[in-house]
C-alpha positions in Angstrom: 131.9 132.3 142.8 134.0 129.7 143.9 137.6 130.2 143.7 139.9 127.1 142.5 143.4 126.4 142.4 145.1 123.8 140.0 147.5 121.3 140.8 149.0 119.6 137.9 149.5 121.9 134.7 149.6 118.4 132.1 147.5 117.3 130.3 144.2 116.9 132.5 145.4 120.3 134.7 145.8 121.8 131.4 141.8 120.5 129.7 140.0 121.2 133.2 141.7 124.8 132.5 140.2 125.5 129.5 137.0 124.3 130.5 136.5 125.7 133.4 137.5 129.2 132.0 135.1 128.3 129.1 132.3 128.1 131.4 132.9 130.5 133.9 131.4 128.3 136.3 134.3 128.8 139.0 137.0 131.3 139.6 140.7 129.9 138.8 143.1 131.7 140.9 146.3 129.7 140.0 147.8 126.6 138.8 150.6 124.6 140.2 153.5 122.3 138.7 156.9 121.6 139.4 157.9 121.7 135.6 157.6 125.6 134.9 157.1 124.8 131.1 154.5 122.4 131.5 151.5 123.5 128.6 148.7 124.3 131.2 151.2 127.1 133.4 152.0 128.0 129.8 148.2 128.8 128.9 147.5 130.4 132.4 150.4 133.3 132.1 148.6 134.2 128.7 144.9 134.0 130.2 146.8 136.3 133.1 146.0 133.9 135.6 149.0 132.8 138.5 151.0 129.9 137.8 153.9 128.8 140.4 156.1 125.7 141.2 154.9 126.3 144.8 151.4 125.4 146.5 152.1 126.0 149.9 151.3 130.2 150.0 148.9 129.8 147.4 146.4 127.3 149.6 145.8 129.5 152.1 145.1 132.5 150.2 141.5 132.5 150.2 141.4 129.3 148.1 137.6 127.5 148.4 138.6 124.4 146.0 141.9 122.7 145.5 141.7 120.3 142.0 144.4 117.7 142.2 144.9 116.6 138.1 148.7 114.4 139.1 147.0 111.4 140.6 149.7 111.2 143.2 148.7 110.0 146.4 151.7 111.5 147.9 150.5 114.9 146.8 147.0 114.7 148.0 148.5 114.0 151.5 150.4 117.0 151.2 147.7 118.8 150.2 145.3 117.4 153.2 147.8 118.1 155.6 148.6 121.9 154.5 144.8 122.6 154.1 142.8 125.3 155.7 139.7 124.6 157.1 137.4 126.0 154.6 139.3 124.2 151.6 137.9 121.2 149.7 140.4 119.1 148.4 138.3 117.5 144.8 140.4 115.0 142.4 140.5 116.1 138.7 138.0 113.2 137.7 135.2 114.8 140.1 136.5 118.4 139.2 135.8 116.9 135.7 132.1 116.3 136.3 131.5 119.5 138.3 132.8 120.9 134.6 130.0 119.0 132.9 127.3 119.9 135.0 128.9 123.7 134.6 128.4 123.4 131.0 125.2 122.0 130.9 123.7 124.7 133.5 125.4 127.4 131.1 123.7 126.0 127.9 120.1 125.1 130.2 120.0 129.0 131.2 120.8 129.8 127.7 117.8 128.1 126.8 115.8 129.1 129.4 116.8 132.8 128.5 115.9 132.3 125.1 112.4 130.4 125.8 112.0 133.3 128.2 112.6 135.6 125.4 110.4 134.0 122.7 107.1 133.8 125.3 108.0 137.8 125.9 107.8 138.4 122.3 104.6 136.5 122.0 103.1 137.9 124.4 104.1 141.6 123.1 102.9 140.3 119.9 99.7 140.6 121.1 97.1 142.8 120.3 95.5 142.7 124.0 96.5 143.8 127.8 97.7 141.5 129.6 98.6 141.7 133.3 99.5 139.1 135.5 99.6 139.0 139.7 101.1 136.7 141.9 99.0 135.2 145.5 100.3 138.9 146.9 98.8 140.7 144.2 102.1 141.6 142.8 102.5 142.7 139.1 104.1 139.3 137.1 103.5 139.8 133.8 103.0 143.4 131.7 103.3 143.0 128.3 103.4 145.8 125.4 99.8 146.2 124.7 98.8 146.7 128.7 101.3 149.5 129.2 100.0 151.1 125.7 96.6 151.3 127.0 97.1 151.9 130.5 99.9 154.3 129.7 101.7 153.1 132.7 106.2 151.9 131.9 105.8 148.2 132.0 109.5 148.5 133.3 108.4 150.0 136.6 104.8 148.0 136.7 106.6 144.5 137.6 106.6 144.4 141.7 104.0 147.0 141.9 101.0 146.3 143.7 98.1 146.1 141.3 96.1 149.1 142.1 99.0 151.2 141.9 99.3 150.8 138.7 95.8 150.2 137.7 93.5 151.8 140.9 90.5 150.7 138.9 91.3 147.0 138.7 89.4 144.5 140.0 92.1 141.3 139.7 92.8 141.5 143.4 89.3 140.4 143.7 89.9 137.4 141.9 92.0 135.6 144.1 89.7 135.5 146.5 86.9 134.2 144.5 88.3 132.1 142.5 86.0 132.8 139.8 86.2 133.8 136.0 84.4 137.1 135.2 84.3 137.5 131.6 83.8 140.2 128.9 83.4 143.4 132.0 83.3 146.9 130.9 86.4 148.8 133.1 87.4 152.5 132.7 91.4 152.7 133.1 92.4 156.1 134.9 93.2 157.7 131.6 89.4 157.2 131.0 89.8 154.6 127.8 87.0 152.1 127.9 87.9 148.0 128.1 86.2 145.2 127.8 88.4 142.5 130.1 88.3 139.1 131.5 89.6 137.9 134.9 90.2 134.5 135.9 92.4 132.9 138.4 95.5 130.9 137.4 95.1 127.7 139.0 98.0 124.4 139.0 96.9 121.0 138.3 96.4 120.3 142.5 94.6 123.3 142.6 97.0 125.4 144.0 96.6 129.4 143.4 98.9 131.1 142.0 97.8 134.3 141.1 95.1 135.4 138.8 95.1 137.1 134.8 93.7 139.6 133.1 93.6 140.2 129.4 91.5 143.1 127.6 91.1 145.3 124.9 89.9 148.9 123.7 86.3 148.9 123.7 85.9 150.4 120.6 88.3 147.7 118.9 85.9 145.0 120.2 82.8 146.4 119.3 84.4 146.5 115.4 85.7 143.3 116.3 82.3 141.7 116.8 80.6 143.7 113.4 83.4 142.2 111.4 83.2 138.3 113.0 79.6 138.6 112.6 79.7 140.1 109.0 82.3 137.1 108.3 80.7 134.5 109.6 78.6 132.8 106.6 81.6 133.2 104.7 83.5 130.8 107.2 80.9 128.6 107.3 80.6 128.0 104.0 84.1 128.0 103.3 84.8 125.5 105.9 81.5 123.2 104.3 83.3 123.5 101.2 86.4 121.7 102.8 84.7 119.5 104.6 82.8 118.4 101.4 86.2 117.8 99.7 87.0 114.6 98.9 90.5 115.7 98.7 92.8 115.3 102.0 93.2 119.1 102.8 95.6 120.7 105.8 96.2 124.0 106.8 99.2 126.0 108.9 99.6 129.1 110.4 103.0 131.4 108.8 104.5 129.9 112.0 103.5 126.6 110.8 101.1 125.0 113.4 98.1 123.0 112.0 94.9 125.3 112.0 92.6 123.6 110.0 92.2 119.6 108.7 88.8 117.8 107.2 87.5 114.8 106.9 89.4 113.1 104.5 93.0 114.2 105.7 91.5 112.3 108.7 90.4 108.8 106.7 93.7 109.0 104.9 96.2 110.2 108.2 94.6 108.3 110.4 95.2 111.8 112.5 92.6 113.7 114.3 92.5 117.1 114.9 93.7 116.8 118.5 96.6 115.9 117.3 97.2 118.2 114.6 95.1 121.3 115.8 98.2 123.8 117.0 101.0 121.5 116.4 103.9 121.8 114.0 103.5 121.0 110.2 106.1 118.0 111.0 103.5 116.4 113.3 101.9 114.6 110.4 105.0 113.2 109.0 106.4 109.8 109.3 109.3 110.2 106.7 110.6 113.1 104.4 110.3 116.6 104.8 107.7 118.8 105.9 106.6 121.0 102.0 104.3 123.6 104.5 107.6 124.7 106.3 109.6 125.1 102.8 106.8 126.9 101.1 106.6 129.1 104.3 110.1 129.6 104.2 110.3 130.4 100.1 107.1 131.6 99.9 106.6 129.5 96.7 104.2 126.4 95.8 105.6 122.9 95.6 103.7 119.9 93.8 104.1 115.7 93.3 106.6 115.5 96.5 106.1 111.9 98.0 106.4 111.2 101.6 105.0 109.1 104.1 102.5 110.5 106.7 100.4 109.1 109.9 101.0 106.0 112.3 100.1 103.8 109.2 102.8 105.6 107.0 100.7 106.1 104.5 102.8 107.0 101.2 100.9 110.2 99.4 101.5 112.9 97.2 101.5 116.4 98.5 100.8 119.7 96.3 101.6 122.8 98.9 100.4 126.5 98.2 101.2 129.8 100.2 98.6 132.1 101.9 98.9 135.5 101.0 96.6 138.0 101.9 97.3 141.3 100.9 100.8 140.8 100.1 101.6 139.1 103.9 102.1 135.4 104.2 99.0 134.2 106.3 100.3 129.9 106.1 100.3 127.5 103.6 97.5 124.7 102.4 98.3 121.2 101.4 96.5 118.6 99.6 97.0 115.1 99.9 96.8 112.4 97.5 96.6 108.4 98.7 100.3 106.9 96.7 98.4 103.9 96.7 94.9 105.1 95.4 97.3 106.4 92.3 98.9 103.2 91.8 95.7 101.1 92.0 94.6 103.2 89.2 97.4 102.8 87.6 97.4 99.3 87.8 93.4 99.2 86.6 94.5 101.1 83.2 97.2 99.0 82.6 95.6 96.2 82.6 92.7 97.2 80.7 94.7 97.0 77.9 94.0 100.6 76.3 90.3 100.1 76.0 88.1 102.6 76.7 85.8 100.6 79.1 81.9 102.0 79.6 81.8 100.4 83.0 84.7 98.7 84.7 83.4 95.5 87.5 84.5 95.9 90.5 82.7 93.4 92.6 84.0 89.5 93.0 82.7 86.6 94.5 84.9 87.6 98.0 82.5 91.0 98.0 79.5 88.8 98.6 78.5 88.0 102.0 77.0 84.8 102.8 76.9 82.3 105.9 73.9 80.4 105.6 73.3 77.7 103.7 71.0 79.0 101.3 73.7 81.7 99.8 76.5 79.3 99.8 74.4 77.2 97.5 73.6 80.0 95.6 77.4 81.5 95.4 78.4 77.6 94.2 76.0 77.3 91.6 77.6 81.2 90.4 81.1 79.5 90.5 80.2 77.2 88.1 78.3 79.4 85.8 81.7 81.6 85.9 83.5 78.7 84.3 81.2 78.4 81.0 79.5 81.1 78.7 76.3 79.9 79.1 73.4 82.5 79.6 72.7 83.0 83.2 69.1 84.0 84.5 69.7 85.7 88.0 66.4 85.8 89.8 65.7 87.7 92.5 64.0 90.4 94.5 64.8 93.9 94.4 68.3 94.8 96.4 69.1 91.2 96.6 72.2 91.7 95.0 71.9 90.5 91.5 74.4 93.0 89.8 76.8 92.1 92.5 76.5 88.3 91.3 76.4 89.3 87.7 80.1 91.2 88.2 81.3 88.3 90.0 80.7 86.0 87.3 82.2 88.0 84.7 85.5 88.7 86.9 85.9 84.9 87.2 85.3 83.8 83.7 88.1 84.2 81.0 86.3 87.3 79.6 87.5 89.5 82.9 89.8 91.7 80.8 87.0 92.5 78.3 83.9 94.7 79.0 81.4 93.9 80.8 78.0 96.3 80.1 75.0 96.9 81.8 71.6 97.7 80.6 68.5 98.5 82.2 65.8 97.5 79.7 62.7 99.1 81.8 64.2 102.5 82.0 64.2 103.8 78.0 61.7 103.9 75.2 61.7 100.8 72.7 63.3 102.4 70.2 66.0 103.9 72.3 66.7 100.7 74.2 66.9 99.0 70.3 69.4 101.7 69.0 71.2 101.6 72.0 71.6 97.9 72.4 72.1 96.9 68.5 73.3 100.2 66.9 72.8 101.9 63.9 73.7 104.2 61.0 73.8 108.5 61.7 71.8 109.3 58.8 68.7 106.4 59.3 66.6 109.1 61.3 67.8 112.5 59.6 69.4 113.7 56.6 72.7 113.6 57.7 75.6 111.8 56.6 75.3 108.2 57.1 78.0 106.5 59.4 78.3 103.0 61.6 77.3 103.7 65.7 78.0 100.7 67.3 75.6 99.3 70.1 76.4 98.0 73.3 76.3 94.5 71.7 79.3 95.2 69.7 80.9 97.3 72.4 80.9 94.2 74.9 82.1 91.4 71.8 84.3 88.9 73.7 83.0 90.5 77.1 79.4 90.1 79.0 76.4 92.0 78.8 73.9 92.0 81.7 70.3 92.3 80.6 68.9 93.8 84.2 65.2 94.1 84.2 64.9 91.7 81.6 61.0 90.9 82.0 60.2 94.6 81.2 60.8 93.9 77.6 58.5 94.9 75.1 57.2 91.4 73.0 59.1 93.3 70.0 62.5 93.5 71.6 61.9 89.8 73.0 62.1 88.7 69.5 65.5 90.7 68.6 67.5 89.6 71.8 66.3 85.7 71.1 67.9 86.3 67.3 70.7 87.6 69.6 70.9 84.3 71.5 69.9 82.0 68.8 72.1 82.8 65.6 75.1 85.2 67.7 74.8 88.1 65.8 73.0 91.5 65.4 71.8 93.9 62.8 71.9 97.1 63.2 68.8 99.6 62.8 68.8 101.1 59.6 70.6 97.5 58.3 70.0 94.6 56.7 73.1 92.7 56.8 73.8 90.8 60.5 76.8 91.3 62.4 78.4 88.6 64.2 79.3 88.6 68.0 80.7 86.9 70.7 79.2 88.4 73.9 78.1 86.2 76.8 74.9 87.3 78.1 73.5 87.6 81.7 69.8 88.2 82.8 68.0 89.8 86.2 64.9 90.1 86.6 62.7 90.5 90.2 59.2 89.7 88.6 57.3 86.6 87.7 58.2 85.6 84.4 56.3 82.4 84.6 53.3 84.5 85.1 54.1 87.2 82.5 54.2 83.7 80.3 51.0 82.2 81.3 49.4 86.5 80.3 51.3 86.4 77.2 53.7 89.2 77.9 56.8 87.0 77.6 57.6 84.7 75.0 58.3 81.2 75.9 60.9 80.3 73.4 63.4 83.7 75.3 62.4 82.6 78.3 63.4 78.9 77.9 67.0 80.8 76.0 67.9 82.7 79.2 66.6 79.9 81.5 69.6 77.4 81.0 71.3 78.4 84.2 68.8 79.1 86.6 69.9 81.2 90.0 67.3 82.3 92.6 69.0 84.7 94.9 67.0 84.1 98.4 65.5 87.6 99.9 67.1 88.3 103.2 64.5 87.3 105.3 65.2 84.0 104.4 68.7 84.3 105.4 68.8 86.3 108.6 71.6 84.9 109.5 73.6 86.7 107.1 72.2 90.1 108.7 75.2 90.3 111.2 78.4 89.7 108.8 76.5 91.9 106.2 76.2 94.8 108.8 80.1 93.8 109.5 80.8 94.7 105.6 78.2 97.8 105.1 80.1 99.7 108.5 83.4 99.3 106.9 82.0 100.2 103.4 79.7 103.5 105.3 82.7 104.6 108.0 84.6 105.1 105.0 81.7 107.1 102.9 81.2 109.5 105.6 84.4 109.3 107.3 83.0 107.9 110.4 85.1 105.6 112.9 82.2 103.6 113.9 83.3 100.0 115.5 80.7 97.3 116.1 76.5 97.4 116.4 75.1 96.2 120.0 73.0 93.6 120.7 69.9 95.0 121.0 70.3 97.2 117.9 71.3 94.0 116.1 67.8 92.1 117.8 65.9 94.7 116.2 67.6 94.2 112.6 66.7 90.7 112.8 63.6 91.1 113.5 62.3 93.4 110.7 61.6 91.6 106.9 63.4 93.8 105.1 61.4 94.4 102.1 64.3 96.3 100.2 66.9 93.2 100.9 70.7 94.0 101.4 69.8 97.4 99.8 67.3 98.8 102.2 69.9 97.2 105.1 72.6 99.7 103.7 70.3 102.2 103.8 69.0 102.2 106.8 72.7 101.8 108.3 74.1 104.7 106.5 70.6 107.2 107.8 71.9 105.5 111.6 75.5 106.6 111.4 74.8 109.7 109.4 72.0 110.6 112.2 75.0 109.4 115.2 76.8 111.9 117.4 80.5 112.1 116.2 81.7 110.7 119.9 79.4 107.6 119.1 81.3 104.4 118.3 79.0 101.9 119.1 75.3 101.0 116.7 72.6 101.0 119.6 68.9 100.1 120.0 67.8 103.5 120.3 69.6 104.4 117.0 66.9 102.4 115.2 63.5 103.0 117.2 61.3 102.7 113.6 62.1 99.1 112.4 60.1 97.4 115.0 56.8 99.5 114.3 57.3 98.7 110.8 57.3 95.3 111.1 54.5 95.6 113.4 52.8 97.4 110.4 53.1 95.3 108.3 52.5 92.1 109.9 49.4 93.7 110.9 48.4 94.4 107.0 49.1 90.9 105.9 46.9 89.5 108.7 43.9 91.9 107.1 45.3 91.2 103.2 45.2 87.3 103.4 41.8 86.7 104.4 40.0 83.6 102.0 36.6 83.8 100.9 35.4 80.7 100.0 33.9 82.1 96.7 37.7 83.1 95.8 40.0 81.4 93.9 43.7 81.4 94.7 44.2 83.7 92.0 41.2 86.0 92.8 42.8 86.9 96.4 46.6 87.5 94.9 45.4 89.8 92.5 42.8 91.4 95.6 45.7 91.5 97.8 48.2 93.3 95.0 46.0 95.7 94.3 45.6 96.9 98.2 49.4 96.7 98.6 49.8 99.2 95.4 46.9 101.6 96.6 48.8 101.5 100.0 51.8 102.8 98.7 50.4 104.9 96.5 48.6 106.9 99.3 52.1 106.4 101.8 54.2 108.5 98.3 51.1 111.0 97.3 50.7 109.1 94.0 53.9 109.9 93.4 54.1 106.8 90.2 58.0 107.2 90.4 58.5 107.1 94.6 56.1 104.3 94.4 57.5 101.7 91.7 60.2 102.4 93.5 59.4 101.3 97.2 57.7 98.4 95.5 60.5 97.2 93.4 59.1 97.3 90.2 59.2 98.9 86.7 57.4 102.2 86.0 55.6 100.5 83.2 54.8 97.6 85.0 53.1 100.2 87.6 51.1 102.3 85.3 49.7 98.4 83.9 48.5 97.5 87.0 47.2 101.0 87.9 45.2 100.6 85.2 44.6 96.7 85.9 42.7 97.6 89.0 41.5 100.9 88.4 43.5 102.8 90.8 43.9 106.0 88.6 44.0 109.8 90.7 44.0 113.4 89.7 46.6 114.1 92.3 48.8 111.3 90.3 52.3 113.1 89.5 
């Protein structure tokens, strides 16, 4: 150590003191000041350290540093000129830094002792051997569990040569060849049986450095592997269960590091698990507190905090638990709730305006996608019907998109805040659909006691009503809905006096109403009712050019349904989506894309050509069909070779679903009934039917 003497005991003499006996960093032999009762040769005569009005003897006596603290130049010659050799003269401004940099090397080795420390107790904390050599296959690292198995002092195993401490070893080996050898059986001299793997350690230029060894008790491992293979299904269905939670779910270790995220703490974070995987609870936070480190610290559950979270700073509401297994504290789990989800609903019930709504619109005339000319026509024409309460007829082929249009109407008229209702008319029997759209009184079809339940009529007054599948009507209902539309009011089944309403009604229908007129299955006098406002919503392959914004839309809509991160569809995928028909419209579109990016490799960000191989051959399919179907004999009339060409297309499909009725009304966008009538029609009844 470097021994110092002090000239000047003021104020500076008297601060690099203390400091410099603070730190220890150098030896001070004396101080030196003409004014005996100066407060720095004060402090040194009570740290028992030399203080003197004279320099002169005190400079020669083995002194490596002299620290001038007057700022006299007059002294500093002195002091040059009386030097030895071997003596530095330093100013009290440099002697000031060498303090600093004393201090910080003092509180740097502290650290280092202490990080030193921690990686020793997690390395003893252990529950396998691990020894460590350096290039000269020196012992570097011996931690607890290697001198409990071995039963060799892990005091006197660092600087021993490998195979005097373990003869059997085989690490030296592995520096020379470099390679990992893992899961080897070894018997340690004591005869205990190991199961160990070796590999080299290896910096980032590809340096060697020595090589590792970790390993356990045979026996231990062989329980090890009945218990991970007994527990297996259990972690695999647990962690299915968390992946299928819609809820945003994290979980720490008792030391706090993430160990487990799903899906949805992903879509709401923004965080993946790289960078949440084995990093502290706080990693996750962008302001307030982490709740996993409190409940780890109190052991007790904590709910409703707020704080922000992610790059995004995403405000949520956290509810933290502690994991205790057998009365030890295992981590914590923590699920997270979207702020702005909550307020949003908040917001909806609010302004619902305490009614109880049966189905709430969420679509507007900004959800509907349209660039060519034929759906900017056809979104105008909506507009307009928006302003007015006239019934609207929405015609249109199946997955067109006419419930979309039907919400976006309601949400811009003035009857927004007020219910809007749907009903499928081809789905329930006559006299369910008539109870369930009029109402009627408990007690009309049993012998209980009579009471008013309103129908959907009276549950959407001053709202709208959509009539979907209205050309599946039975004639019988026909002539209630036109009283409906004539004379605005209904009468309940079981009733006789009418009820007045105020309920704007919307129609959809895919079929040919014009043709169910001309076969007397639809009255003329509803038809001409609902046809006042006319809108035909075109099939998409008449608007391909509103395949790539709608593709645009349905990733957005699908990344977020299956948090996927999926960013654009390629060229050649996008060639082969414009060159199918698409039977099923926007809905079979959405479909398909949600089978592509459910099918895609979780790396994949980019919709590609090979993604959709089975479009193409479908299209080829069909066109193929329709070149056989529409074939004209000249003893046919035009109607003669629609109704020859419907019934092959139903027999197809029939045969492609197994006569499955259902699958195949389905696929061919059409009612049930409407099916089992034109079954019947063309004769195209089977056993197998189901």
């Amino acid at each position: 150590m470097q021994r110092v003497l002090i000239v000047g005991a003021g104020q500076d003499g008297t601060a690099l003191l203390k400091r410099m006996v603070k730190t220890n960093f150098m030896e001070v032999v004396a101080i030196v000041d003409k004014d005996e009762s100066a407060q720095g040769m004060k402090l040194a005569r009570k740290l028992g350290i030399v203080a003197s009005v004279q320099w002169k003897s005190l400079i020669k006596n083995d002194i490596n540093i002299v620290i001038e603290t007057t700022g006299s130049d007059e002294v500093m010659d002195q002091l040059q000129q009386e030097k030895s050799p071997n003596t530095a003269i330093v100013p009290g401004t440099v002697a000031c830094f060498l303090a600093d940099l004393g201090e910080e090397k003092q509180m740097v080795m502290t650290r280092l002792k202490e990080k030193m420390n921690k990686q020793q107790t997690i390395l003893d904390s252990m529950n396998e051997g691990m020894i460590a050599i350096d290039i000269n296959e020196k012992i570097i690292l011996f931690n607890r569990e290697a001198e409990e198995l071995t039963g060799f002092p892990r005091e006197k195993a660092i600087g021993l040569m490998i195979n005097e401490v373990v003869a059997s070893s085989k690490l030296a080996r592995t520096l020379t060849t470099r390679e990992v050898e893992t899961n080897q059986e070894q018997v340690l001299e004591n005869g205990l049986k190991i199961i160990t793997t070796r590999l080299p350690m290896i910096d980032e230029s590809g340096k060697l450095l020595g090589a590792l060894a970790h390993f356990k008790d045979r026996a231990d491992v062989v329980n090890l592997a009945e218990e991970v293979t007994n527990l297996k299904d259990i972690q695999f269905m647990l962690e299915a269960i968390i992946e299928s939670s819609e809820e945003a779910i994290s979980v720490v270790d008792e030391e706090g590091l993430g160990l487990l995220i799903n899906r949805a703490y992903t879509k709401l974070t923004g965080l993946n698990e790289n960078q949440i995987i084995g990093k502290p609870a706080t990693a996750d936070i962008s302001e307030g507190e982490s709740m996993h480190m409190k409940v780890l610290q109190t052991r007790r559950e904590v709910r409703g905090v707020r704080m922000k979270v992610g790059p995004a700073n995403r405000e949520v509401i956290v509810n933290v638990s502690p994991l205790i297994v057998n009365g030890k504290l295992k981590g914590s789990v923590g699920v997270i709730q979207d702020m702005s989800e909550i307020e949003k609903l908040t917001t909806k019930l609010n302004r619902a305006r305490q009614i109880i709504r049966t189905l709430e619109t969420k679509y507007s005339f900004e959800d509907i996608i349209g660039v060519s000319e034929e759906m900017k026509m056809v979104i105008e024409q909506a507009k307009l019907a928006a302003k007015t309460s006239a019934t609207v007829l929405l015609r249109g082929e199946f997955g067109t998109g006419k419930e979309l249009f039907a919400q976006a109407i309601h949400n811009a008229s003035d009857r927004k805040y007020n219910k809007f209702i749907r009903v499928n008319c081809a789905v329930k029997s006559e006299d369910l659909l008539e109870r369930e759209l009029f109402g009627y009184e408990e007690g009309a079809f049993t012998e209980t006691n009579r009471g008013v339940r309103k129908g959907l009529f009276e549950e959407a007054n001053n709202g709208t009503i959509l009539l979907d599948e209205i050309g599946e009507l039975s004639v019988n209902m026909q002539v209630k809905i036109l009283r409906v539309l004539q004379r605005n009011e209904i009468v309940r089944v079981g009733e006789k006096n009418p009820v007045p309403i105020n309920v704007r009604v919307i129609a959809a229908t895919n079929v040919n109403i014009e043709k169910e007129m001309s076969e007397g299955s639809f009255r003329e006098d509803l038809y001409y009712r609902l046809n006042r406002y006319p809108i035909s919503i075109p099939p998409l392959r008449d608007r391909k050019e509103d395949i790539p914004p709608l593709c645009e839309r349905l990733i957005q809509k699908l990344n977020q349904d299956y948090g996927r991160n999926i960013e654009t569809i390629k060229p050649d995928a996008m060639e082969r989506l414009l060159q199918y028909d698409w039977s099923g419209n926007v809905r079979e579109l959405e479909n398909v894309l949600g089978k592509v990016i459910i099918s895609m490799e979780l790396h994949e960000k980019k919709i590609e050509g090979k993604h959709i191989p089975l479009l193409q051959r479908q299209t080829k399919e069909r066109n193929t069909q329709e070149n056989n179907h529409f074939v004209h004999n000249d003893d046919e009339t035009l109607a003669d070779v629609v109704e020859r060409v419907e019934a092959e297309v139903i027999k197809q499909s029939l045969e492609v679903h197994e006569y499955n009725r259902t699958q195949t009304a389905k696929a061919l966008g059409i009612s049930l009934r409407s099916l089992y009538y034109k079954m019947e029609k063309y004769q195209l009844a089977n056993n197998s039917m189901k």
